[in-house]
DOROZA-717060 format. One line per field, with one value per residue (C-alpha): residue number from 1; residue in one letter; x negated, y, z negated. Coordinates in steps of 0.2 Angstrom, whole numbers, plus 5000, padded with zeros to 4 digits. Each point is the difference from the previous one (the first is absolute). Layout:
resi: [NUM:...]
resn: [A:...]
px: [X:...]
py: [Y:...]
pz: [Z:...]
***
This chain:
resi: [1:2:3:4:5:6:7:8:9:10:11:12:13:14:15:16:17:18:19:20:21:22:23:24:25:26:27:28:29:30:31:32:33:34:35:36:37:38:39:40:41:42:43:44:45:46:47:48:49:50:51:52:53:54:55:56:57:58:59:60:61:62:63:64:65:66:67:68:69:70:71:72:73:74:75:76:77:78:79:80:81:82:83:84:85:86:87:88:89:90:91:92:93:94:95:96:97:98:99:100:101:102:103:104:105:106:107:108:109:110:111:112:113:114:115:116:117:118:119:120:121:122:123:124:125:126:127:128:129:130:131:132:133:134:135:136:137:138:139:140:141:142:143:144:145:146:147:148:149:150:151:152:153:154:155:156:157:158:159:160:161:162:163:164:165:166:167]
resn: [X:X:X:X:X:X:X:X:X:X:X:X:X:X:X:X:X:X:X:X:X:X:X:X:X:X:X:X:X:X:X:X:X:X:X:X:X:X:X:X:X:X:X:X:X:X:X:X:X:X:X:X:X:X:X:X:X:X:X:X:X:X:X:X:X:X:X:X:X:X:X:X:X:X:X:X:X:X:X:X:X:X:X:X:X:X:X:X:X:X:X:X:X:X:X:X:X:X:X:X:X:X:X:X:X:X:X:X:X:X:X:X:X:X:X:X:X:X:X:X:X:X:X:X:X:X:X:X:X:X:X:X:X:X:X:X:X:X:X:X:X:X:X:X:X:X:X:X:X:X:X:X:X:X:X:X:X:X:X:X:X:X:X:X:X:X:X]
px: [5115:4991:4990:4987:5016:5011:5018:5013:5019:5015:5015:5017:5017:5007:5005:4988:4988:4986:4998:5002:4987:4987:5002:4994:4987:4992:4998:4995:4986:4996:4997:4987:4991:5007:5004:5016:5007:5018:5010:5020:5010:5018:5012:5009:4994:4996:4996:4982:4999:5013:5006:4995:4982:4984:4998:5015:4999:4985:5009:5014:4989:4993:4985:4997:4991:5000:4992:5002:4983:5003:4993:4999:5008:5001:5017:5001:5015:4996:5015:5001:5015:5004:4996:4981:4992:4991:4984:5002:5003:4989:4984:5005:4994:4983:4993:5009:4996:5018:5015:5017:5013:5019:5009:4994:5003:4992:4982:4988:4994:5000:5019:5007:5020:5011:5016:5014:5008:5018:4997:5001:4991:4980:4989:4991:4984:4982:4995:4983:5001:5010:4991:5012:5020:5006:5016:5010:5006:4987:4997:4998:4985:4995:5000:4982:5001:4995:5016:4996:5015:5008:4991:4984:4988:4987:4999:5002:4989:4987:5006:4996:4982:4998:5003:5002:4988:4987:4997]
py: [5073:4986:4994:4989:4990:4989:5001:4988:5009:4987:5007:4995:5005:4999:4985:4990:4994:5009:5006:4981:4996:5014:4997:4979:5009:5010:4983:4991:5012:5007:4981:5001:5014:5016:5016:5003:5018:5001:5015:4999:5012:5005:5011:5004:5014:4991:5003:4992:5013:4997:5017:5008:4994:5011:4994:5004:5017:5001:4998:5011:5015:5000:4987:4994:4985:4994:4982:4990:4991:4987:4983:4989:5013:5015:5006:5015:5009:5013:5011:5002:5013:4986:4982:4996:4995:4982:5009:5011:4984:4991:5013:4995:4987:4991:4985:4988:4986:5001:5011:4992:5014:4994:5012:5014:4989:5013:4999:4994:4989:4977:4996:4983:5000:4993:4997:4987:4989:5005:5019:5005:5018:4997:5015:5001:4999:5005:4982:5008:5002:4983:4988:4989:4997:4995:4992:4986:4999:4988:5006:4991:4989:5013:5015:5009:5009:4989:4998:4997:4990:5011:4994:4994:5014:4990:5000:5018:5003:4990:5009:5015:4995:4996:5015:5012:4998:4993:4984]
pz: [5037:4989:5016:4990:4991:5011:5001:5004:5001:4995:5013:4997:4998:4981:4993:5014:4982:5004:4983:4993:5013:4995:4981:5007:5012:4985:4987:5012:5007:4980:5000:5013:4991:5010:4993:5007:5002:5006:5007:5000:5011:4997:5009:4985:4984:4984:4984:4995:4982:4984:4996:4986:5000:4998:5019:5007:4991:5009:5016:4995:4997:5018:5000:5017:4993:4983:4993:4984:4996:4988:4994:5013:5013:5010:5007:5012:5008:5012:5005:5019:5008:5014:5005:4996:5015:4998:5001:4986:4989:5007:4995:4982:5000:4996:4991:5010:5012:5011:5003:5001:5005:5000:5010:5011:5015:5015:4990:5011:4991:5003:4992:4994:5008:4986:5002:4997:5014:4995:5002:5018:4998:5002:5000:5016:4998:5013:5005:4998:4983:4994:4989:4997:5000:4982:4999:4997:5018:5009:5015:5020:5000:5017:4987:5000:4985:4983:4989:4981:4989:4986:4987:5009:4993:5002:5018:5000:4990:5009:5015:4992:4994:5018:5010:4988:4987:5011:4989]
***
């Protein structure tokens, strides 16, 4: 695994905003100067190549990796016979200053909670490894774990300088 980059996992059922939240998170840490890399998990087979192109083709033929370099970018798919475990995906990368994985849920790894107050299913979490619950339910004032608003990316931000990027 990427043990020299941190990494912070957003767990939440779909439909709870976690991927409104993270797109907030990443502007408002890309403000701050961090190189963000991000990692989204899905259940479900999806098609990431447009047929027909010399990449795809690639694919097609039996590549088990192939990459398009071009101005300003690099795009890779890997072809995997099951679900890539997160350390797999998480080898890939480099040149980044934090991880932010939405989905795989069992990593251990520190984990923002989102969810939404009129949704009753809420991933069940390891105390030990939650940051902070996001939501727009405000919780007891005797709740022990941090809660961070919707749209305060600020404060979770901060939170995430604080015990996870050690600034």
């Amino acid at each position: 695994m990427s043990s020299d980059i941190p990494i912070v996992g957003l767990a939440g059922f779909s439909n709870s905003g976690k991927t409104t939240f993270l797109e907030k998170l990443i502007v408002e840490l890309k403000s701050r100067g961090y190189r963000i890399g991000v990692i989204k998990h899905t259940h479900h087979r999806v098609a990431v190549d447009e047929p027909g192109t010399d990449t795809w083709r690639h694919s097609q033929a039996g590549a088990d990796m192939v990459a398009l370099a071009a101005p300003g970018s690099i795009s890779i798919i890997r072809n995997y016979s099951g679900d890539p475990e997160p350390e797999h995906v998480l080898s890939m990368f480099s040149g980044v200053d934090l991880i932010l994985i939405e989905g795989y849920k069992k990593g251990k790894w520190p984990k923002f909670e989102v969810f939404l107050s009129d949704k009753a299913e809420r991933p069940n979490i390891d105390p030990s490894e939650l940051l902070a619950v996001v939501s727009n339910y405000k919780p007891s004032e005797q709740a022990v774990t941090p809660y961070i608003g919707l749209d305060d990316v600020t404060k979770a931000a901060d939170l995430l300088e604080m015990a996870v990027l050690g600034r």
